[in-house]
C-alpha positions as semicolon CSV with decimal commas, in nm:
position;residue;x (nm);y (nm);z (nm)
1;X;1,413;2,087;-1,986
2;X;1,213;1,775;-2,015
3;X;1,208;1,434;-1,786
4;X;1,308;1,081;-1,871
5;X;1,119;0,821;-1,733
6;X;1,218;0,457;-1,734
7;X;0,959;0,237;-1,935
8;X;0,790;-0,012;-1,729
9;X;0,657;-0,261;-1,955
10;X;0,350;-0,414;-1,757
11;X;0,215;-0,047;-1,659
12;X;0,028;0,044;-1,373
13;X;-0,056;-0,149;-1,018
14;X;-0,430;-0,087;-1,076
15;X;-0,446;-0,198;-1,409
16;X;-0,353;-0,531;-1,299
17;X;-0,617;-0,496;-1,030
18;X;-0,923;-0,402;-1,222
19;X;-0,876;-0,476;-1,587
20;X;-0,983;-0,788;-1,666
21;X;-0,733;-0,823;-1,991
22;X;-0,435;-0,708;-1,813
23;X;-0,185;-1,004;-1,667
24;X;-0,334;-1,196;-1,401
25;X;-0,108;-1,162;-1,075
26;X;-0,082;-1,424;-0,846
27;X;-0,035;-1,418;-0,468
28;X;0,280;-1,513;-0,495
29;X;0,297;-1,201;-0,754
30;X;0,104;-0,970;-0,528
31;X;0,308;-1,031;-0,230
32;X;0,649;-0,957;-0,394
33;X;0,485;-0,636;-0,561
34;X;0,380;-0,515;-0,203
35;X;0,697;-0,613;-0,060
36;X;0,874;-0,420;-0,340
37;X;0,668;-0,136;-0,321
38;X;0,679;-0,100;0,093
39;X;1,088;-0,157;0,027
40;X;1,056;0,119;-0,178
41;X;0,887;0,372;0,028
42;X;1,129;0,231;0,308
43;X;1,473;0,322;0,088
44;X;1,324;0,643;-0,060
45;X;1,254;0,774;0,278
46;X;1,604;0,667;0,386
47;X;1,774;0,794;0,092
48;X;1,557;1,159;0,134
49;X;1,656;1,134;0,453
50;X;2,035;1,147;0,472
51;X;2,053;1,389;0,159
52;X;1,791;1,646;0,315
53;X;1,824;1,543;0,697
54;X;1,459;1,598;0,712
55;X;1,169;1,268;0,681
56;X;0,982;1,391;0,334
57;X;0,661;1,247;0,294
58;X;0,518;1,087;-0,021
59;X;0,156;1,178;0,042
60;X;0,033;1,001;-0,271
61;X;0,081;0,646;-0,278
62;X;-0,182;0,464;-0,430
63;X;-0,187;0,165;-0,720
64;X;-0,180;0,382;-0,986
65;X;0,180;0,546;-0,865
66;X;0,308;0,171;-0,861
67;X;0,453;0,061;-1,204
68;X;0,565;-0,280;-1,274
69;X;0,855;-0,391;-1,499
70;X;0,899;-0,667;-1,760
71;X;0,933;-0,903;-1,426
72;X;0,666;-0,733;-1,197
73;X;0,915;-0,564;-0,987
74;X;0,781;-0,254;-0,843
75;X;0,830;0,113;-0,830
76;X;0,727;0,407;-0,659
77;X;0,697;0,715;-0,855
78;X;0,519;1,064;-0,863
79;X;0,654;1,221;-0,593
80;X;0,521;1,571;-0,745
81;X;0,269;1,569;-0,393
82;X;0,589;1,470;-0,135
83;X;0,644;1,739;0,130
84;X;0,945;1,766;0,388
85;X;0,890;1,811;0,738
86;X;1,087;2,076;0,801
87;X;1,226;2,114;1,165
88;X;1,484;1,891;1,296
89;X;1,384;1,652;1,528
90;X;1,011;1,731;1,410
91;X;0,763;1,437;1,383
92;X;0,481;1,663;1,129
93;X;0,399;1,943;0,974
94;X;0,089;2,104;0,915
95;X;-0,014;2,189;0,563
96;X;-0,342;2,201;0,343
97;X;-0,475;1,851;0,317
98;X;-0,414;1,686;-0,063
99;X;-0,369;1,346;-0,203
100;X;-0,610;1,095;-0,360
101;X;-0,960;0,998;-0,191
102;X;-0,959;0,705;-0,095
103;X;-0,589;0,673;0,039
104;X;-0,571;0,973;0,236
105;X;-0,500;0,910;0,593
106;X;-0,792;1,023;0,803
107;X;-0,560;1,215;1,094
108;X;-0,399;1,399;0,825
109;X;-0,766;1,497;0,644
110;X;-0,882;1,597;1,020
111;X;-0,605;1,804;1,177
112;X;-0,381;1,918;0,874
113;X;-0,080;1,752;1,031
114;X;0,098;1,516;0,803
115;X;0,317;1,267;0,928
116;X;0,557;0,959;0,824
117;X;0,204;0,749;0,932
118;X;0,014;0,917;0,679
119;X;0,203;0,713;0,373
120;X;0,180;0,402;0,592
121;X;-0,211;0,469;0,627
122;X;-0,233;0,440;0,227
123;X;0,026;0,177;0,183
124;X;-0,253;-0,015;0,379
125;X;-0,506;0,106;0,153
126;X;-0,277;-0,016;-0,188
127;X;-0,198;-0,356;0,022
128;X;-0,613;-0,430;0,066
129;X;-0,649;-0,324;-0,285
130;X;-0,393;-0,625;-0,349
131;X;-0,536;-0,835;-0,169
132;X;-0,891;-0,809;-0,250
133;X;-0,910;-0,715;-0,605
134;X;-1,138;-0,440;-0,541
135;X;-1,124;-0,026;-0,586
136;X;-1,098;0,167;-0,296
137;X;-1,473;0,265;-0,277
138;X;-1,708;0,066;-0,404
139;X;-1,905;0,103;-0,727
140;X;-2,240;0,062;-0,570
141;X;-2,499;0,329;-0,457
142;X;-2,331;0,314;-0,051
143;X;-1,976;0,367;-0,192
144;X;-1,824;0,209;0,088
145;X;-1,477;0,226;0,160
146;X;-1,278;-0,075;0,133
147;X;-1,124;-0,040;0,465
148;X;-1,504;-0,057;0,632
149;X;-1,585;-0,392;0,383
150;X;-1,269;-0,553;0,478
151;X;-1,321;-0,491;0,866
152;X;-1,717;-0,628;0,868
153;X;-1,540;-0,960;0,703
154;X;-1,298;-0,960;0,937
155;X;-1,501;-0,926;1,226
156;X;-1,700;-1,260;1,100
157;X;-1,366;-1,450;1,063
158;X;-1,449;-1,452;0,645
159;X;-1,080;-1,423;0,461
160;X;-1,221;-1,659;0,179
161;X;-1,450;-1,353;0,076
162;X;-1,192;-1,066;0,172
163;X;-0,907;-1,268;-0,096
164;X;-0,956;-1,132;-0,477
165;X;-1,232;-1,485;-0,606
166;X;-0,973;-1,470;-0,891
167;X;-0,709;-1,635;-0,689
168;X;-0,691;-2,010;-0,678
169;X;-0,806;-2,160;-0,335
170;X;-0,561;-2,380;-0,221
171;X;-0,320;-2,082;-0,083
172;X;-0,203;-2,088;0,246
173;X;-0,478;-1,940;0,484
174;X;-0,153;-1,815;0,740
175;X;-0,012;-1,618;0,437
176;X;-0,335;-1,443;0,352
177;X;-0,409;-1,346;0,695
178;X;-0,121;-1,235;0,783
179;X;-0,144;-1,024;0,485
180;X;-0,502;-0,878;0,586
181;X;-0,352;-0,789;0,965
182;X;-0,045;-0,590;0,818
183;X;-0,292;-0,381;0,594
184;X;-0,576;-0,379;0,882
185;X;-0,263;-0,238;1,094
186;X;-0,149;0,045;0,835
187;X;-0,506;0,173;0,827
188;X;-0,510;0,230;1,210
189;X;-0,704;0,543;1,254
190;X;-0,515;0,649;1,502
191;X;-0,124;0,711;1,343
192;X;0,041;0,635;1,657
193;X;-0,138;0,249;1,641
194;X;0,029;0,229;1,260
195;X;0,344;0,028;1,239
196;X;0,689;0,145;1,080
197;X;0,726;0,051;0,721
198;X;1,018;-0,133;0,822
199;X;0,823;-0,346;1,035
200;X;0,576;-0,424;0,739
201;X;0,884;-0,517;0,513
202;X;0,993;-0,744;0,777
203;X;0,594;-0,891;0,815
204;X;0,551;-0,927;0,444
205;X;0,869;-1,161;0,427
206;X;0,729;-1,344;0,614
207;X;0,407;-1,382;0,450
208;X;0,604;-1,503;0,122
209;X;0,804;-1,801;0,304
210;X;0,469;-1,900;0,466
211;X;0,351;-1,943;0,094
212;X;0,647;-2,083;-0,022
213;X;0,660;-2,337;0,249
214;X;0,335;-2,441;0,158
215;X;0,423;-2,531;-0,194
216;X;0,771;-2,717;-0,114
């Protein structure tokens, strides 16, 4: 039996990120494509939910598991990785570690416990991806991790350096920021310190109207 798959016309997230002849997104783009894309988590976890009335876990979300339609709407897909936490009432369940490097949450790669947390942990990773145009660990000789470059910026106040230099400069500073602390928050060490998707739905909302606002 074979699969039919619908055809997304503008490919992969990550092309869009790293290929310089792809489409250029703009923040406006890249902040309905995350919103889409946490929505999407959000529903599918829902929707698992009621049918298996146990949370099922993606476990590998990353840019290249985001396609984009004619429009640049986003979907989630490859869920050949997901796993179903099987007691009810259970919070995790302990399994070998597997996913992507790069986006796998650190708790679960420590401990073998997966969680609802862990797909928030690389929902962060995909949103700092958006945000700064850059892989998840760096090309040079330190491969550093794009979590660690973002924080050291952070920690000197420098968003104008974290923001992809392709983007144009008069965006609202609020809207990028705001941005940078829902994505700093998903990538929490710690899964207890990461916020619900729902919450990051609700944050990223507002991170659009602050950048429509400033263009009325």
């Amino acid at each position: 039996m074979g699969l039919i798959y619908e055809y997304m016309e503008n490919g992969n997230l990550a092309m869009h990120l790293s290929d310089k002849n792809a489409s250029f997104l703009s923040w406006e783009t890249r902040l309905k494509i995350s919103m889409d894309s946490a929505q999407g988590q959000q529903d599918w976890s829902i929707c698992t939910m009621v049918a298996s009335h146990a949370p099922i876990i993606h476990r590998d979300m990353k840019s290249t598991n985001i396609l984009l339609d004619v429009n640049f709407q986003a979907k989630l897909t490859d869920l050949g990785l997901s796993k179903v936490i099987p007691d009810e009432g259970g919070t995790h369940v302990s399994t070998k570690v597997v996913g992507t490097p790069g986006y796998l949450d650190p708790e679960y790669y420590a401990t073998n416990r997966l969680n609802e947390k862990s797909d928030v942990f690389s929902f962060g990773v995909v949103l700092l991806e958006i945000i700064t145009g850059q892989p998840t660990i760096t090309k040079t000789p330190e491969k550093v991790h794009i979590i660690k470059w973002v924080n050291s910026m952070v920690e000197r106040g420098d968003v104008k350096n974290i923001m992809d230099p392709r983007l144009e400069r008069d965006l609202d500073i609020n809207s990028i920021w705001k941005a940078i602390e829902v994505a700093m928050s998903c990538v929490s060490f710690t899964s207890t310190k990461r916020p619900t998707m729902t919450y990051v739905v609700m944050e990223l909302k507002q991170c659009l109207a602050m950048e429509f606002g400033s263009e009325a």
